[in-house]
DSSP file (Angstrom, degrees, kcal/mol; ACC not computed):
  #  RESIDUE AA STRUCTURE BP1 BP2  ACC     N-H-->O    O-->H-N    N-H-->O    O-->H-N    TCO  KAPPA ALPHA  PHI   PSI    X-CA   Y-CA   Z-CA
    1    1 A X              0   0    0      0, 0.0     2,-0.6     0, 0.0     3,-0.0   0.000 360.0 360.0 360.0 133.5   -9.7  -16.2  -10.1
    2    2 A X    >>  -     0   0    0      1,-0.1     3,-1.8     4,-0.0     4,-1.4  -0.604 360.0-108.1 -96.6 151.2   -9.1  -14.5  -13.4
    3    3 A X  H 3> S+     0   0    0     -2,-0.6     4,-1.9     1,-0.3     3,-0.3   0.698 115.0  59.6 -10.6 -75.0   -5.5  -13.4  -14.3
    4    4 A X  H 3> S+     0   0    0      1,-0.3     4,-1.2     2,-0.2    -1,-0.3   0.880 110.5  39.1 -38.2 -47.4   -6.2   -9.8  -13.9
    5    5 A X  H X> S+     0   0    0     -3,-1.8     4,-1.6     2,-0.2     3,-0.7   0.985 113.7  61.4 -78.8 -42.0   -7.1  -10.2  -10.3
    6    6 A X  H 3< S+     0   0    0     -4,-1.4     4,-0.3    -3,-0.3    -2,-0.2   0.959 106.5  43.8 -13.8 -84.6   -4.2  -12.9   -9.8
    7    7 A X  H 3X S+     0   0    0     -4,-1.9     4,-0.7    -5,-0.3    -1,-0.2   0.496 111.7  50.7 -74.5  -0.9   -1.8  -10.6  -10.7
    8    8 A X  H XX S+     0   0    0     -4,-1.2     3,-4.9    -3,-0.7     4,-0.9   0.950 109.6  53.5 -71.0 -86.6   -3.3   -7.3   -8.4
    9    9 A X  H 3< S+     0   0    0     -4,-1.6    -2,-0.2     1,-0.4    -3,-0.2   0.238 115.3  41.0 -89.8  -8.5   -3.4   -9.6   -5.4
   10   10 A X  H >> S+     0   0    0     -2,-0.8     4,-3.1    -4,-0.3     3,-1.0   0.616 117.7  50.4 -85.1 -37.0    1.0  -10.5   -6.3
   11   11 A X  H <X S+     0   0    0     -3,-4.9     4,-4.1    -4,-0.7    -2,-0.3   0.962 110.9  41.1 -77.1 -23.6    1.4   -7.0   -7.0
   12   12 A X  H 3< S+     0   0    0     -4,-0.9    -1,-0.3     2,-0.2    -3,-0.2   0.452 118.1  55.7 -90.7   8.5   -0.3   -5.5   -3.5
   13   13 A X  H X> S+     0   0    0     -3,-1.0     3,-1.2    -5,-0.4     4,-0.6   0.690 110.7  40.3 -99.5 -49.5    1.7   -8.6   -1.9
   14   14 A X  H >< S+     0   0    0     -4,-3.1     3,-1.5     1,-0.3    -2,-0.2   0.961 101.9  68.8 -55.3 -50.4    5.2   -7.4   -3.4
   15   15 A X  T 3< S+     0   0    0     -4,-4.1    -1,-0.3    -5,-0.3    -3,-0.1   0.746 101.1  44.3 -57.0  -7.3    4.4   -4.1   -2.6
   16   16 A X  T <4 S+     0   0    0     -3,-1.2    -1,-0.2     2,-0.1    -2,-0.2   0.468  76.6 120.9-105.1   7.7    4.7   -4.9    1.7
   17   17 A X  S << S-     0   0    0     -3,-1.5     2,-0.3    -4,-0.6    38,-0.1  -0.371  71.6-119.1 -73.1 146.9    7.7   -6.8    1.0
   18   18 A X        -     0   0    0      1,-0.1     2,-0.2    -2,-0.1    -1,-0.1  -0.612  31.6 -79.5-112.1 144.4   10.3   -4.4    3.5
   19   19 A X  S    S+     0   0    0     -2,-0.3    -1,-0.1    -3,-0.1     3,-0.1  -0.201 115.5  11.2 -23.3  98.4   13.0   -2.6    2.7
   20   20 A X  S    S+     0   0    0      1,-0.2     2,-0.3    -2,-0.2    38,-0.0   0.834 108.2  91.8  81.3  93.6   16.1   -4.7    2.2
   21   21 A X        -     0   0    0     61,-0.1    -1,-0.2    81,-0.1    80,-0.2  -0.805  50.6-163.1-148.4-175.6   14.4   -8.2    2.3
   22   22 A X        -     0   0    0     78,-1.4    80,-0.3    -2,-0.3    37,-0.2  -0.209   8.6-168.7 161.9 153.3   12.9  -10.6   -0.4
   23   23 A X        -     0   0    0     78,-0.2    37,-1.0    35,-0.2     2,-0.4  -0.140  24.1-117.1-121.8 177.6   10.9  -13.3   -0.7
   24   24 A X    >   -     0   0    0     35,-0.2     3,-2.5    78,-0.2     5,-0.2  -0.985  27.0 -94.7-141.8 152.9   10.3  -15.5   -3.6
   25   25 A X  T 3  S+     0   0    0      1,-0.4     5,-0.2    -2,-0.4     4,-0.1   0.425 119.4  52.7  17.9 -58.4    7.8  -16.8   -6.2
   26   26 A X  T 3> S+     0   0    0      2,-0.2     4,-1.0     1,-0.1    -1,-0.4   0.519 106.8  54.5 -79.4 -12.7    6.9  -20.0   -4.0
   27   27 A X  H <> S+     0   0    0     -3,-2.5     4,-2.0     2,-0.2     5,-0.2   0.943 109.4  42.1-106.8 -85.1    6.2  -17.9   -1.0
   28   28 A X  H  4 S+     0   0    0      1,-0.2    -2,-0.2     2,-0.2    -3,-0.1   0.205 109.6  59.3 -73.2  29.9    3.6  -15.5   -2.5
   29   29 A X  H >>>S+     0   0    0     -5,-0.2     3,-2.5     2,-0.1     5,-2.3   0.693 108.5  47.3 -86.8 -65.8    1.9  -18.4   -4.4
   30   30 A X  H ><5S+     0   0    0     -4,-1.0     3,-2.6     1,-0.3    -2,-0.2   0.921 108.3  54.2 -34.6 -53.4    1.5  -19.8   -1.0
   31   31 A X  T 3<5S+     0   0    0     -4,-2.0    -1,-0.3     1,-0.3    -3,-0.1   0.661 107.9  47.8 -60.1 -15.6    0.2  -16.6    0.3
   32   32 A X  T <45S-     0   0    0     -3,-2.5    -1,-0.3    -5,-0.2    -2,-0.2   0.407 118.2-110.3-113.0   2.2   -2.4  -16.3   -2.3
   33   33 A X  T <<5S+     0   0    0     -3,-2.6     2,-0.5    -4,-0.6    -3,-0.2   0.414  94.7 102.9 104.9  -4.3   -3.6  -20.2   -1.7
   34   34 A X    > < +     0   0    0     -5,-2.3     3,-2.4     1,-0.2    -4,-0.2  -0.548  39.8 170.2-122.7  63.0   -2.2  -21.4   -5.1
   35   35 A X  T 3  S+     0   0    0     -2,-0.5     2,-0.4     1,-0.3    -5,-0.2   0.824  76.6  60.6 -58.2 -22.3    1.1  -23.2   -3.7
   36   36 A X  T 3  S+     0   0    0      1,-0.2     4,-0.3    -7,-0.1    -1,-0.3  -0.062  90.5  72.7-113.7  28.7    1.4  -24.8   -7.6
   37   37 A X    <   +     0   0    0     -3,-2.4    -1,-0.2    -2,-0.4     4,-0.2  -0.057  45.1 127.1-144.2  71.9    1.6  -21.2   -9.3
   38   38 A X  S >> S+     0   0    0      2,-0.2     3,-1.9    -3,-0.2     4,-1.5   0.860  79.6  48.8-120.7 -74.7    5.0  -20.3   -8.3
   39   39 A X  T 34 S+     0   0    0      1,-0.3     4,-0.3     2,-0.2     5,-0.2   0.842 106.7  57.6 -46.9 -43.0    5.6  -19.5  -12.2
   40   40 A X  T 3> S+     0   0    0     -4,-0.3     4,-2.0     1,-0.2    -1,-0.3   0.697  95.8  57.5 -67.4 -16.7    2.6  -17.6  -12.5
   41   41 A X  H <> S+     0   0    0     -3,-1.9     4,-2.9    -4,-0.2    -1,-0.2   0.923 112.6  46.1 -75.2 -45.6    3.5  -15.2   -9.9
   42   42 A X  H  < S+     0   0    0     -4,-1.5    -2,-0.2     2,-0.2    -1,-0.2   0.383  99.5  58.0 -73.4   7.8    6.6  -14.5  -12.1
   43   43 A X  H >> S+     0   0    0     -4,-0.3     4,-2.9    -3,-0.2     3,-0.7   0.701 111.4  54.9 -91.3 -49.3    4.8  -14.3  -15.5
   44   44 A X  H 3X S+     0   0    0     -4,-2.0     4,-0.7     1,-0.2    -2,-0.2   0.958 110.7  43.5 -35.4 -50.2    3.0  -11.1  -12.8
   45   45 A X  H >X S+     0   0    0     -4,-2.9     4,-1.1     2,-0.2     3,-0.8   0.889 109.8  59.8 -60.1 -30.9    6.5   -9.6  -12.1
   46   46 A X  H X4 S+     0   0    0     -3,-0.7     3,-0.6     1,-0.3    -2,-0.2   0.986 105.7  40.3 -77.3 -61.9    7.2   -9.9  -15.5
   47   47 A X  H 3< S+     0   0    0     -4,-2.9    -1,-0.3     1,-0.2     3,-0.2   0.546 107.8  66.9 -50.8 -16.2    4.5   -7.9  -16.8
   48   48 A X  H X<  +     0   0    0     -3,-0.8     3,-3.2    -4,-0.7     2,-2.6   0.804  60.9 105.7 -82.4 -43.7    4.9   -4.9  -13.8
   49   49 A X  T <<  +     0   0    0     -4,-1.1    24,-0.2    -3,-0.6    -1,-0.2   0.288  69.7  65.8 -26.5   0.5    8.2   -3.7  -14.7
   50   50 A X  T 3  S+     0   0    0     -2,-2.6     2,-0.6    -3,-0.2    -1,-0.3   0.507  92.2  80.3-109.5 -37.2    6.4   -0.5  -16.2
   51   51 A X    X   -     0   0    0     -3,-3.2     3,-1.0     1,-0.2    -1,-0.1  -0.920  60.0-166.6-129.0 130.3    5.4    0.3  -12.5
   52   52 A X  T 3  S+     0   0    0     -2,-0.6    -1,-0.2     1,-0.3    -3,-0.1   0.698  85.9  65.1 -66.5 -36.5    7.9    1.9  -10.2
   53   53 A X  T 3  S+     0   0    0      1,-0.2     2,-0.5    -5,-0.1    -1,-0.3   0.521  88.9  76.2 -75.9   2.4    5.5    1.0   -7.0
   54   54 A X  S <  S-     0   0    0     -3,-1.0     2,-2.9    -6,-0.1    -1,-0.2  -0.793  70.8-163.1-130.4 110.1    6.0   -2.3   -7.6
   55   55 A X    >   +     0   0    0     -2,-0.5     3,-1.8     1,-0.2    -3,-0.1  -0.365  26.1 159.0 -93.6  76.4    9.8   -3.7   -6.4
   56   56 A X  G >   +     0   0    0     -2,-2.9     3,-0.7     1,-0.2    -1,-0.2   0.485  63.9  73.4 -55.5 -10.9    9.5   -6.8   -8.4
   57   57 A X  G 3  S+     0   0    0      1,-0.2    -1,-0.2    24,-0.0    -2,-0.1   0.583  88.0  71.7 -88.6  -7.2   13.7   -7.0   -8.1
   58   58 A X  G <  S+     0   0    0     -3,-1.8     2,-0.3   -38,-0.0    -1,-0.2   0.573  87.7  76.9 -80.0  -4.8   12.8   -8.2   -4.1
   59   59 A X    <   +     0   0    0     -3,-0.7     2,-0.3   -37,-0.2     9,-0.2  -0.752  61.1 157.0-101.4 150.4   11.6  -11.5   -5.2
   60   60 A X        -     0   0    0    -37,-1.0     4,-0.2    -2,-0.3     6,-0.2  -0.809  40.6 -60.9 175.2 149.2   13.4  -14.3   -6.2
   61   61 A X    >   -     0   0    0      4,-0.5     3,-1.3    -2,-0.3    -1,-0.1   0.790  53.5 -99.6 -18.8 161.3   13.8  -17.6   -6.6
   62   62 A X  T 3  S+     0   0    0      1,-0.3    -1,-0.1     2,-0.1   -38,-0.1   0.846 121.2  54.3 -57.3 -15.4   13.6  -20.7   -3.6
   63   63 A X  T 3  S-     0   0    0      2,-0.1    -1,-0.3     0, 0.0    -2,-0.1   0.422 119.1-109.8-113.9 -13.1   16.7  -20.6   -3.6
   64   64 A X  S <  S+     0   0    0     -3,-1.3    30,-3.1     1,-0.3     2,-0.3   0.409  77.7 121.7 118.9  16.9   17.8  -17.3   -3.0
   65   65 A X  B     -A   93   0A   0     28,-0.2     2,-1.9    29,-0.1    -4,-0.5  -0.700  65.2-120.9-114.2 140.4   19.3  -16.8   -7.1
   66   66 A X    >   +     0   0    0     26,-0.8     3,-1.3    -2,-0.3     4,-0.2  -0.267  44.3 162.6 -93.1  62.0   17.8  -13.7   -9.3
   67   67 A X  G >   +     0   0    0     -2,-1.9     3,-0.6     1,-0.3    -1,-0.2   0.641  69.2  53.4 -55.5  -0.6   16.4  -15.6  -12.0
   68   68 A X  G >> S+     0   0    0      1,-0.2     3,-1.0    -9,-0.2     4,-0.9   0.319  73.6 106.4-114.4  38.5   14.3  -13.0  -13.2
   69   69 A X  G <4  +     0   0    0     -3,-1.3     8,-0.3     1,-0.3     9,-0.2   0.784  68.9  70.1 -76.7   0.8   17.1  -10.7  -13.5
   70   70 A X  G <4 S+     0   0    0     -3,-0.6    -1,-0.3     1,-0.2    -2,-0.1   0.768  85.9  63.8 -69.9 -34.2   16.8  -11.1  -17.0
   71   71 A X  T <4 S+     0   0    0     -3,-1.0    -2,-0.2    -4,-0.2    -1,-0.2   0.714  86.8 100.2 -88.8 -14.5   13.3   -9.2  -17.3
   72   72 A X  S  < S-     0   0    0     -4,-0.9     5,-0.1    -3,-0.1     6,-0.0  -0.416  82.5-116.1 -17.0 113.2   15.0   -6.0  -16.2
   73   73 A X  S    S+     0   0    0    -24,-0.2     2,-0.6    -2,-0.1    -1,-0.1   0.895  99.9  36.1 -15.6 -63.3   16.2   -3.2  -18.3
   74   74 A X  S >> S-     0   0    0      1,-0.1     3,-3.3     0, 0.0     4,-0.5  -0.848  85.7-121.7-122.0 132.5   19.5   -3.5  -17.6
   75   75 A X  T 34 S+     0   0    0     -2,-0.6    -1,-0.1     1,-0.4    -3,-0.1   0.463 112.4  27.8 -20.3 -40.4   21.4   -6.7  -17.1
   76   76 A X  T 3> S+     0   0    0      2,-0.1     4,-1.9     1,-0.1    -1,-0.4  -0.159  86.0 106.4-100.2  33.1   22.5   -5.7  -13.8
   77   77 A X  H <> S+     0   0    0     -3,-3.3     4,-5.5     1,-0.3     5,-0.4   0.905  80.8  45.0-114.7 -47.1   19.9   -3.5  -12.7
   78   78 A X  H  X S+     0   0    0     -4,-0.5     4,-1.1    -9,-0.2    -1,-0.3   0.896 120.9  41.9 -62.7 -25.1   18.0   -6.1   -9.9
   79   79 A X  H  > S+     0   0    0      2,-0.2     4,-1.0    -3,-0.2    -2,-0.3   0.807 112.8  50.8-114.3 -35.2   21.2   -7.1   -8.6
   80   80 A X  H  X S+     0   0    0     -4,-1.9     4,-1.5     1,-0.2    -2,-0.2   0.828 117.3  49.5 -46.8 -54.8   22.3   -3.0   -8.8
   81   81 A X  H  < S+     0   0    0     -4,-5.5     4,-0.4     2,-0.2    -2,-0.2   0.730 110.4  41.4 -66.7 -37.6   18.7   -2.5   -6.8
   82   82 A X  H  <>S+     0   0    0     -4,-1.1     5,-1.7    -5,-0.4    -3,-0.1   0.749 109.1  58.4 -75.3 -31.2   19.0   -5.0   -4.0
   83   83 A X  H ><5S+     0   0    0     -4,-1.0     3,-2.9     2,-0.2     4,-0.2   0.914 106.6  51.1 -83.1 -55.4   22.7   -4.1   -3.3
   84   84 A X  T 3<5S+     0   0    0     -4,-1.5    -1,-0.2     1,-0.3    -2,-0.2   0.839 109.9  52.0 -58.4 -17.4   21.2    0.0   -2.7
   85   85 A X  T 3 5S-     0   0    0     -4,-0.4    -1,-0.3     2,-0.2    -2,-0.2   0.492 130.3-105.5-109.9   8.6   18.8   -1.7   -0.3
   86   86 A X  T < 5S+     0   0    0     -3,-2.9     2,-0.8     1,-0.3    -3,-0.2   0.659  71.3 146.5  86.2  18.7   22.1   -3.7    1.7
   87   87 A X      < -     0   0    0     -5,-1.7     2,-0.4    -4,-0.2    -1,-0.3  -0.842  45.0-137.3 -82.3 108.5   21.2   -6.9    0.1
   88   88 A X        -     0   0    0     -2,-0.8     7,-1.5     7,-0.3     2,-0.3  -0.676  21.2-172.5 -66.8 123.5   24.2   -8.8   -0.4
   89   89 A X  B     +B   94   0B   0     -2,-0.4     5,-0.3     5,-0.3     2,-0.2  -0.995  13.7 171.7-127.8 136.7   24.8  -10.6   -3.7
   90   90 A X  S    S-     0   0    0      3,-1.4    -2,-0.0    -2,-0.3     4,-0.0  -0.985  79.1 -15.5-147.5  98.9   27.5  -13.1   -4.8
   91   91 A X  S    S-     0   0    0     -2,-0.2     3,-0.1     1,-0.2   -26,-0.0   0.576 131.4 -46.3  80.4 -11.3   27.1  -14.9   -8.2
   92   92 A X  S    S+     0   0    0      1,-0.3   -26,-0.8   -27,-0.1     2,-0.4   0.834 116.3 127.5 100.4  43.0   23.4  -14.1   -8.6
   93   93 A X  B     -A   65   0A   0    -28,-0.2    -3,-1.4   -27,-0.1     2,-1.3  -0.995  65.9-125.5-126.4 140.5   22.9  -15.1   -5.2
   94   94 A X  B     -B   89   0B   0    -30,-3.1    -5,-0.3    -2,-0.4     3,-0.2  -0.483  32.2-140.3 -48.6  80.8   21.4  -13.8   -2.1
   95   95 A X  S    S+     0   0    0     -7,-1.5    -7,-0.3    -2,-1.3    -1,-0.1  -0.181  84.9   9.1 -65.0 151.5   24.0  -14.0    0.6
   96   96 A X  S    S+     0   0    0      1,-0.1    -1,-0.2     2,-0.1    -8,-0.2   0.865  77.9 175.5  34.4  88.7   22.7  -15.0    3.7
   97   97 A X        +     0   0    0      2,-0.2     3,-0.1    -3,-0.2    -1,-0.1   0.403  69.8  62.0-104.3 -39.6   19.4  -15.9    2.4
   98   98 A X  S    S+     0   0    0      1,-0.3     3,-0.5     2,-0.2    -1,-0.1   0.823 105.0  47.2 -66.4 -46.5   18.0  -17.2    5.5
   99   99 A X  S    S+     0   0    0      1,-0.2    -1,-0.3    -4,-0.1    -2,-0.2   0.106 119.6  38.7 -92.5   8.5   18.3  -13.9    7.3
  100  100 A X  S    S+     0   0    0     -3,-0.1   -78,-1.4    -6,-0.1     2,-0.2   0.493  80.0 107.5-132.6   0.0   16.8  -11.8    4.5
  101  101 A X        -     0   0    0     -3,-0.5     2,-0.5   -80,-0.2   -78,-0.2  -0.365  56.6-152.6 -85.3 165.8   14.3  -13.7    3.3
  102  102 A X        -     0   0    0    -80,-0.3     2,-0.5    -2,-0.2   -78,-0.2  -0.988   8.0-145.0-124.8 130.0   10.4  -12.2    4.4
  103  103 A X              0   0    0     -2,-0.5    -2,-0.0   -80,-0.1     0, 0.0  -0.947 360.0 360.0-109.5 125.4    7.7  -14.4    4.6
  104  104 A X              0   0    0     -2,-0.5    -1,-0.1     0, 0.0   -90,-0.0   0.475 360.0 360.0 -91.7 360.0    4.8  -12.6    3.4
């Protein structure tokens, strides 16, 4: 699979991710067959940030922490975005993590 198609086939998987959830990196790796490209899914996010249709601030790490909150305009802006959608965050974490995560 070449990059280009890679990173369609993360973004049209992020896009079904539901309102107020989020899943993370390892998840839609899985989903796409490639359990070892966990990183690559986030080099995908990384590059999307251009397009509004795609709510790259619902993914995050296995662990429930918003590592890529860095690739965001503004410092707070994923953690600013998850919180309008009733997503709790404490520390750069997902509260109650278990109960929110979507497995796509």
């Amino acid at each position: 699979m070449c990059k280009k198609d890679f990173f369609l086939k993360v973004y049209d998987i992020v896009r079904t991710i539901p309102f107020g959830r989020v899943t993370t990196y390892g998840l839609i790796a899985k989903k796409l067959g490639l359990t070892s490209s966990a990183r690559t899914v986030g080099w995908a996010l990384n590059a999307s940030h251009n397009d509004s249709s795609i709510p790259a601030h619902r993914v995050v790490n296995r662990n429930g922490l918003l590592t890529g909150k860095h690739h965001f305009k503004g410092y707070n802006l994923m953690k600013q975005l998850l919180e309008n959608e009733g997503v709790n965050i404490q520390n750069d974490k997902v509260i109650d993590f278990k109960k929110k995560l979507w497995i796509p």
